[in-house]
TORMAR-63021 format. One line per field, with one value per residue (C-alpha): x, y, z; residue in three letters; residue number from 1. Coordinates in steps of 0.5 Angstrom, whole numbers, plus 500, padded with zeros to 3 digits. Each point is the difference from the previous one (the first is absolute). Layout:
N
X: (X | ...) $
Y: (Y | ...) $
Z: (Z | ...) $
residuo: (ALA | ...) $
num: (NUM | ...) $
END
This chain:
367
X: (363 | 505 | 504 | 494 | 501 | 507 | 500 | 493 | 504 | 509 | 498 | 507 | 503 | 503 | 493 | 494 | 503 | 502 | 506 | 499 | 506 | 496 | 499 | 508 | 503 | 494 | 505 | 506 | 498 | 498 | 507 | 504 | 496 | 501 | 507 | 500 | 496 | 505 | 506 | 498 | 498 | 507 | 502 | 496 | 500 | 506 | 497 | 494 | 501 | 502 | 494 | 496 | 502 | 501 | 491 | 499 | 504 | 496 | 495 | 501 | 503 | 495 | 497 | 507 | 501 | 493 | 501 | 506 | 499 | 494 | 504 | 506 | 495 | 507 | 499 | 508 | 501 | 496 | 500 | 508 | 499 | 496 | 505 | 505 | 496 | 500 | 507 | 502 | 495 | 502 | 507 | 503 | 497 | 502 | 508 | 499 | 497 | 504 | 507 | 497 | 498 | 506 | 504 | 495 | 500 | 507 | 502 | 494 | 503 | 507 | 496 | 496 | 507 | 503 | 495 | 499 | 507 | 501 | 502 | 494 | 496 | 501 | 500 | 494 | 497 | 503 | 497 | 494 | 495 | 495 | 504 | 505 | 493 | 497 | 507 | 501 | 494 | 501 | 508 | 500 | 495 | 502 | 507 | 498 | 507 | 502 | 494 | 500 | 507 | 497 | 496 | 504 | 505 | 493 | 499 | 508 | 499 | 494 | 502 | 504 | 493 | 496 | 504 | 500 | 491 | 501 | 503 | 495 | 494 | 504 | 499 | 493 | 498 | 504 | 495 | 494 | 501 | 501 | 494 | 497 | 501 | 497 | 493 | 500 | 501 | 495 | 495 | 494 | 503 | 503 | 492 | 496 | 505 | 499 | 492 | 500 | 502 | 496 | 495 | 494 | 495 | 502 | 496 | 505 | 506 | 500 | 497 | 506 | 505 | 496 | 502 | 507 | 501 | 497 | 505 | 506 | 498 | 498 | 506 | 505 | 496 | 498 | 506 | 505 | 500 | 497 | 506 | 505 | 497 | 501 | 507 | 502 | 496 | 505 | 506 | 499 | 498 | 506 | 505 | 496 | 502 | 507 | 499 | 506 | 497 | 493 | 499 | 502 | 495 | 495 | 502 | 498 | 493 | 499 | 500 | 496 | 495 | 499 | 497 | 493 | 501 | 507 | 501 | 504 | 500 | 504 | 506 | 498 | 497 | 506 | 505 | 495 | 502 | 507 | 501 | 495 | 505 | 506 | 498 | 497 | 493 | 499 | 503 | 495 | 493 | 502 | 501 | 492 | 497 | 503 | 498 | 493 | 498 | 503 | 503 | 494 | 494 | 504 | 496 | 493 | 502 | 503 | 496 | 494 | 503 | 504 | 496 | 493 | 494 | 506 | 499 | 503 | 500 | 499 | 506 | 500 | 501 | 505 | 504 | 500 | 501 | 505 | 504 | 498 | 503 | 506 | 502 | 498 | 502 | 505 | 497 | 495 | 497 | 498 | 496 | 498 | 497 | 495 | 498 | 500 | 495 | 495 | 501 | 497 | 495 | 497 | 500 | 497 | 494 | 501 | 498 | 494 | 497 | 499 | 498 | 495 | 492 | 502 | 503 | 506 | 508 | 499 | 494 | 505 | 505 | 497 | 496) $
Y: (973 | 496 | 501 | 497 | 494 | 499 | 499 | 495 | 496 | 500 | 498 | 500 | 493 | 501 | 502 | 495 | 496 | 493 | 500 | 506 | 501 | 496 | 494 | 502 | 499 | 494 | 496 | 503 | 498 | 493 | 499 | 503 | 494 | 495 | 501 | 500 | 493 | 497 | 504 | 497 | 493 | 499 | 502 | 495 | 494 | 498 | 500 | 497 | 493 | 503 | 504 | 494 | 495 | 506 | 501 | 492 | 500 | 506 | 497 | 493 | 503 | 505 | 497 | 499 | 508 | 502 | 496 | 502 | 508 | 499 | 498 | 506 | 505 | 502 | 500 | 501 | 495 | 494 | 501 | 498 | 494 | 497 | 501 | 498 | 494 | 498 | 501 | 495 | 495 | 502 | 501 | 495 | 494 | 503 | 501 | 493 | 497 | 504 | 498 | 493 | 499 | 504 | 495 | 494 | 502 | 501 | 493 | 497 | 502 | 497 | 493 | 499 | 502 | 494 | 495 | 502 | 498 | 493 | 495 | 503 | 500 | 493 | 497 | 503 | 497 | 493 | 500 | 501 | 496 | 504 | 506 | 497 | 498 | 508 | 503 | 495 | 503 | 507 | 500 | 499 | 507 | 504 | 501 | 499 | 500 | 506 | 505 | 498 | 503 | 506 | 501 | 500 | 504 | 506 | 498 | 503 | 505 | 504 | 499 | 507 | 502 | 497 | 504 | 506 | 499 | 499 | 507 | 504 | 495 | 503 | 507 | 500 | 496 | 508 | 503 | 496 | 501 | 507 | 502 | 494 | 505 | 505 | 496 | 499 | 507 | 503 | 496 | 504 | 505 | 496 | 496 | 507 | 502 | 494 | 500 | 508 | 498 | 494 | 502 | 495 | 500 | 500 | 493 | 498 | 502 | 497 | 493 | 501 | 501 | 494 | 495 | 502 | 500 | 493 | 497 | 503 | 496 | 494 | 500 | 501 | 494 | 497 | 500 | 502 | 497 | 493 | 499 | 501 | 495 | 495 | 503 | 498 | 493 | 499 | 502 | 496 | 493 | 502 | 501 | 493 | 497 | 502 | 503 | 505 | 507 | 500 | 507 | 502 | 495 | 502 | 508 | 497 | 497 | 506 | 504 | 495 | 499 | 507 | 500 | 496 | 494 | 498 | 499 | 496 | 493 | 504 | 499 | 495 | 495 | 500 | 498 | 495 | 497 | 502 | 496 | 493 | 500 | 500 | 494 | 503 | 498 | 502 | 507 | 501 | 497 | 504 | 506 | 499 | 498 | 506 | 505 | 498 | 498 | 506 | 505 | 499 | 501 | 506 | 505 | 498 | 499 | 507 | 504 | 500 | 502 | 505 | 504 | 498 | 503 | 505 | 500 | 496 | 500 | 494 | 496 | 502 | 508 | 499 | 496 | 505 | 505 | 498 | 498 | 506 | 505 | 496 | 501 | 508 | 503 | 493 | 497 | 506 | 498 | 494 | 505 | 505 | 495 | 498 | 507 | 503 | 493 | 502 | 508 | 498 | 495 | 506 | 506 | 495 | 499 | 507 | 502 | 494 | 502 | 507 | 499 | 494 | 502 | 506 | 504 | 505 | 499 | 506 | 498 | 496 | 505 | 503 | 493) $
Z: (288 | 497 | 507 | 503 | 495 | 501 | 507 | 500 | 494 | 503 | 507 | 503 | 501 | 507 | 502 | 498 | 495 | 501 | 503 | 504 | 505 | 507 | 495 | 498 | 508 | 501 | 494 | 502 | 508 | 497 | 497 | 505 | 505 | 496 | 499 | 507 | 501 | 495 | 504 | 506 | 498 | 497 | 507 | 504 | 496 | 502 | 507 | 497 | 504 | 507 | 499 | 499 | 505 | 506 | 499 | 500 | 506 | 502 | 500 | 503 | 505 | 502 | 506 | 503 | 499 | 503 | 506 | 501 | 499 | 505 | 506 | 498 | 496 | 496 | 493 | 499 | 505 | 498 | 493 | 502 | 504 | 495 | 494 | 505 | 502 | 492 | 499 | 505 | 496 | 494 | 500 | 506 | 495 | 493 | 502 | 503 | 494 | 495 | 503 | 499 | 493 | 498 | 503 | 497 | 494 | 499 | 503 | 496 | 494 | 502 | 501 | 494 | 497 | 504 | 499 | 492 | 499 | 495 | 505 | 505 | 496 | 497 | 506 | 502 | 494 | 501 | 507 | 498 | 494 | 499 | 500 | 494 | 497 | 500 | 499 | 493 | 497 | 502 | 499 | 492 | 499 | 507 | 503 | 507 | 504 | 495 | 502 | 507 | 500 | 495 | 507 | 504 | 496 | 499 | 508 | 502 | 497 | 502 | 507 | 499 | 497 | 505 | 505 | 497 | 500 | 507 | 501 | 496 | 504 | 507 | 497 | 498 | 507 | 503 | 495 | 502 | 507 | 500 | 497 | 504 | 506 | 497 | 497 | 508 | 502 | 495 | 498 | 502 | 496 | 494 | 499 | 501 | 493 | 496 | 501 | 499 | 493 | 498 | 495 | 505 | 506 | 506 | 501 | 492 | 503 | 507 | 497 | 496 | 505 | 503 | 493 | 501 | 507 | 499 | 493 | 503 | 507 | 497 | 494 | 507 | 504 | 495 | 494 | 504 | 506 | 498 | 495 | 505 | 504 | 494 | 499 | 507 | 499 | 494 | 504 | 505 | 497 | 495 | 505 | 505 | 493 | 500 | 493 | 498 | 502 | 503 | 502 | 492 | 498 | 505 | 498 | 493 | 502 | 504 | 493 | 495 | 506 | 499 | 493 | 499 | 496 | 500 | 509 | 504 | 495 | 495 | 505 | 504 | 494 | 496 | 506 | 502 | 493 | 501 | 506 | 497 | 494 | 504 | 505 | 506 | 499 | 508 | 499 | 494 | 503 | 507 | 495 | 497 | 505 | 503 | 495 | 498 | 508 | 503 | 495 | 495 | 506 | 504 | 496 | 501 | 508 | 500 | 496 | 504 | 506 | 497 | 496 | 502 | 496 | 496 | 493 | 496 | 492 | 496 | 499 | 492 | 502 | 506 | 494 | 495 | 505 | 504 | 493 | 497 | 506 | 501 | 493 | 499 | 507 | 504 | 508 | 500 | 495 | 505 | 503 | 494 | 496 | 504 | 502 | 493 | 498 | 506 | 500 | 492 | 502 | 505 | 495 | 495 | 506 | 501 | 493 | 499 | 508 | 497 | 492 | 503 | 498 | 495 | 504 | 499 | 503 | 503 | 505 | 504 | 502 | 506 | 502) $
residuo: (UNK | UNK | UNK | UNK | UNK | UNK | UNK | UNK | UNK | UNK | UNK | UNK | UNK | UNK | UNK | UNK | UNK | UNK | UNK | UNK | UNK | UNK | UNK | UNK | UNK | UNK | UNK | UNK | UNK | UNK | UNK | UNK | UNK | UNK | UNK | UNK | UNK | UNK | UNK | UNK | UNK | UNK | UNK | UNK | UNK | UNK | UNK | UNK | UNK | UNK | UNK | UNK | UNK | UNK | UNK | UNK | UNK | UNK | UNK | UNK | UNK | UNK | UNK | UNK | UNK | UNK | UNK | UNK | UNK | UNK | UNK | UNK | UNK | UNK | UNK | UNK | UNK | UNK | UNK | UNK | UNK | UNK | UNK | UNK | UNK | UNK | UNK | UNK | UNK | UNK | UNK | UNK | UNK | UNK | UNK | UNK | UNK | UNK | UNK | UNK | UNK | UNK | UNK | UNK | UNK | UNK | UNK | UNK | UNK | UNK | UNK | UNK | UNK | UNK | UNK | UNK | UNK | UNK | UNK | UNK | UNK | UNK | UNK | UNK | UNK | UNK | UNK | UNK | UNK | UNK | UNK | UNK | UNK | UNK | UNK | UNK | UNK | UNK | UNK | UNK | UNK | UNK | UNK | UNK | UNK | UNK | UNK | UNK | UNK | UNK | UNK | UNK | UNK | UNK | UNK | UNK | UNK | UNK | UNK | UNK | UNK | UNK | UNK | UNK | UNK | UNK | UNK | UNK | UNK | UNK | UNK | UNK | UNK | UNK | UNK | UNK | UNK | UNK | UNK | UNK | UNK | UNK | UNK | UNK | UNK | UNK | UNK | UNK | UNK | UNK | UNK | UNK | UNK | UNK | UNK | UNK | UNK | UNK | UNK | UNK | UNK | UNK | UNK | UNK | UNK | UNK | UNK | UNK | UNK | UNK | UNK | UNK | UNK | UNK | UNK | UNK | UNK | UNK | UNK | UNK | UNK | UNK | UNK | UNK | UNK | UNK | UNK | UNK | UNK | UNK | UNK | UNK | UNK | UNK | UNK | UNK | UNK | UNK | UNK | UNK | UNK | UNK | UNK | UNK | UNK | UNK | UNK | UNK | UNK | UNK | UNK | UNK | UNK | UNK | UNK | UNK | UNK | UNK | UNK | UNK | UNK | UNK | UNK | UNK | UNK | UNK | UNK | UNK | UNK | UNK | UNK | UNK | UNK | UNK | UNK | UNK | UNK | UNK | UNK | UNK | UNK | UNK | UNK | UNK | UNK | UNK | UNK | UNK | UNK | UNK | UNK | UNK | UNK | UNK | UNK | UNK | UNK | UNK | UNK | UNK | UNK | UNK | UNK | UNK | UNK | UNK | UNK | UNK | UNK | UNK | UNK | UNK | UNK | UNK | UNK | UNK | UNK | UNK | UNK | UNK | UNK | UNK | UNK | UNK | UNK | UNK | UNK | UNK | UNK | UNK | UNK | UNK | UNK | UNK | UNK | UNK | UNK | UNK | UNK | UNK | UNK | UNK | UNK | UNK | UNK | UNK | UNK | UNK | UNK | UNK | UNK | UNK | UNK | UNK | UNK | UNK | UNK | UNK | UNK | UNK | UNK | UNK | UNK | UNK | UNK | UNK | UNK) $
num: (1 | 2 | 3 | 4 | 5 | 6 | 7 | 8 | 9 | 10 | 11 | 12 | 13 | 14 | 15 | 16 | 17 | 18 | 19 | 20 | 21 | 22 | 23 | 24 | 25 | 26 | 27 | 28 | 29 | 30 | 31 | 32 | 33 | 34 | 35 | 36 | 37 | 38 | 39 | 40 | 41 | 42 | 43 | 44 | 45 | 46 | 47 | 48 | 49 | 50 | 51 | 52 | 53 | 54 | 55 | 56 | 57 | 58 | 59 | 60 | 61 | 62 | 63 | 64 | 65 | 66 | 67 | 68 | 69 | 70 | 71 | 72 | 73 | 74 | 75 | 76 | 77 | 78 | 79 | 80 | 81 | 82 | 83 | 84 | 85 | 86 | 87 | 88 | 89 | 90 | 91 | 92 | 93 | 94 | 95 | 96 | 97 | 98 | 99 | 100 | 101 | 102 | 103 | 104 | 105 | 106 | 107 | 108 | 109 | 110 | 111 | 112 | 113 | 114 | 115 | 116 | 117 | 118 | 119 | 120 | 121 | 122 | 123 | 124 | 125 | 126 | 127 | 128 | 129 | 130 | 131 | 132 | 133 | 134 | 135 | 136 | 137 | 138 | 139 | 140 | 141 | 142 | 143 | 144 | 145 | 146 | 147 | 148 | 149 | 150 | 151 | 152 | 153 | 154 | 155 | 156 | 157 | 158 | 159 | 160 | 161 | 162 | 163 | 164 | 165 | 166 | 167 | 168 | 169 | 170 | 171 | 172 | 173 | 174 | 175 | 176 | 177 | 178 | 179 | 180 | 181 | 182 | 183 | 184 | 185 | 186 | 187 | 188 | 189 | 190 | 191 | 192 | 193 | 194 | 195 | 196 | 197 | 198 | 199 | 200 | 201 | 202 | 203 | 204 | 205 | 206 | 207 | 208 | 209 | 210 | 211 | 212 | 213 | 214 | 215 | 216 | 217 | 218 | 219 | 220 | 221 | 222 | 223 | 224 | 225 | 226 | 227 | 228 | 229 | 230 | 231 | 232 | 233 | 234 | 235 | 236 | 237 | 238 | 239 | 240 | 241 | 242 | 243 | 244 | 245 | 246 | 247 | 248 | 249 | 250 | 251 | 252 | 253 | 254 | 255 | 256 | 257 | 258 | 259 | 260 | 261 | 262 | 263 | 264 | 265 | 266 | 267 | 268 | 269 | 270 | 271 | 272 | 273 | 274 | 275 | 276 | 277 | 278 | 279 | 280 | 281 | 282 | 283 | 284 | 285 | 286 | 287 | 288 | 289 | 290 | 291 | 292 | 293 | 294 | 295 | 296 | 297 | 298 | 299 | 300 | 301 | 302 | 303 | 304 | 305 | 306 | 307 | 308 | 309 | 310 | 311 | 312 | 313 | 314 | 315 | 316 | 317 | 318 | 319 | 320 | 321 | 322 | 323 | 324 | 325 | 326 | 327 | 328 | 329 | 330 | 331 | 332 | 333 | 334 | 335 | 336 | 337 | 338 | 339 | 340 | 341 | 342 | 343 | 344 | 345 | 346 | 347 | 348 | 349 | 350 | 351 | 352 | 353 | 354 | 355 | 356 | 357 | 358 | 359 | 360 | 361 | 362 | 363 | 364 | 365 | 366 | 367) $
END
């Protein structure tokens, strides 16, 4: 009888108690997985940015590579063309770019130093009244000629850094085309994975696939692309103008011009007025109506034609997105911001579409 009642009342704990041997390897597996995620996030982030620019080219390309793997009907083949073709783009007008600015950045620092010297700088201000009269105001609260030289000096010496940036650029295009090829190659394979670990429907998930083919494509034609075409505007009115280093400021709008809010007028305004305070009045009203007439109307010209229909995000959500993607991850944030903006919008209408009139989260799965 009392054998009977020890084995009701001391179950063994391995057996049916609550940390029973299953429950024991399901927690040792859990750790084990999450040390692995975390090992292997650590091993990719540094990769991250490649990552992220070789799927946007993907997907702007994709049209090319389908065209061209209909006509030859070889994956590997095809999948290297296009990577190839994208290399030659990419690659032949940045080593060209880089040299220049390189080049520019180093004279131009040279100039501001030559002309912000005493004599130089005095007979530019006797020559010019208004300036004298702008220059006296400021001068008592705010070395003009000392900082520009502190610029100048801060310029020189980030050249070897700029430098070294271009040669980790130069690496992470290797990585980015290196995976382009295989995002070619095996892409069927590659989606059918994703989708296999998407917690949605089937008709969710394609809709989200849509969404960020979608952003990615309007942020590339819409963003990216609209703003190198202001940059090159700028560059060239700069260079007509014979403004020291045209394409360094044309480079410099391409990258303001890139962030909602600021633009093309955070450069082009200031070298306007830079240009009336130094006299040349014809220089800064062509420099105006350039960059209000053509600069400033480019982006409602362009973006219908490029984009079309695509999505497009308020320009208070690309703002904070693009701002907020720079700042965390660096030029694929341009990108990822806006991705991660829009997949969030999506899964917030997932929940709500499938909460509406009382019903349950799980009611939308199989829908």
């Amino acid at each position: 009888m009392s054998n009977n009642l020890n084995r009701q009342n001391f179950t063994p704990l391995n057996i049916d108690g609550w940390l029973s041997r299953e429950r024991s390897l399901v927690f040792v597996l859990v750790i084990t997985t999450a040390i692995a995620l975390y090992l292997c996030y650590q091993i990719i982030f540094p990769f991250v940015t490649s990552i992220i620019w070789a799927i946007a080219l993907a997907v702007i390309a994709y049209p090319l590579h389908s065209r061209i793997l209909a006509r030859i009907n070889r994956p590997n083949t095809s999948a290297l063309v296009v990577v190839l073709i994208l290399g030659i783009a990419v690659l032949g007008p940045g080593i060209f770019l880089s040299h220049t600015l390189i080049n520019q950045v180093s004279t131009g620092a040279e100039t501001i130093k030559s002309q912000t010297n005493l004599e130089q700088w005095q007979s530019v201000v006797e020559n010019n009244p208004k300036l004298a009269r702008v220059t006296n105001l400021i001068e008592p609260h705010f070395d003009i000629r000392t900082v520009a030289e502190r610029a100048a000096n801060a310029v020189a010496s980030q050249v070897p850094k700029f430098v070294g940036g271009l040669l980790w650029t130069g690496a992470q295009l290797v990585i980015t085309f290196f995976t382009l090829f295989y995002l070619f190659r095996d892409k069927r394979l590659i989606i059918k994975t994703v989708k296999s670990f998407m917690p949605l429907s089937q008709s969710e998930t394609d809709k989200l696939f849509s969404h960020v083919n979608d952003t990615i494509y309007a942020t590339i034609y819409g963003t990216f692309a609209v703003s190198l075409v202001q940059g090159i505007l700028g560059g060239v009115i700069f260079w007509w103008l014979d403004v020291p280093a045209p394409m360094l400021w044309g480079t410099v709008m391409f990258l303001f011009s890139l962030i909602p809010l600021l633009g093309a007028p955070v450069v082009w305004l200031p070298a306007a007025l830079f240009l009336a305070l130094t006299g040349d009045w014809e220089k800064a009203l062509i420099l105006t109506g350039w960059g209000i007439v053509v600069i400033g109307s480019i982006d409602n010209l362009l973006f219908p034609i490029l984009v079309g229909d695509k999505l497009r995000l308020h320009p208070l959500l690309v703002f904070f997105s693009v701002i907020g993607g720079l700042s965390l991850i660096g030029s694929a944030g341009l990108i990822l911001g806006p991705v991660a903006v829009v997949v969030t919008g999506m899964l917030i209408e997932i929940w709500r579409r499938r909460t509406s009139d009382g019903r349950t989260a799980e009611s939308g799965v199989f829908g």
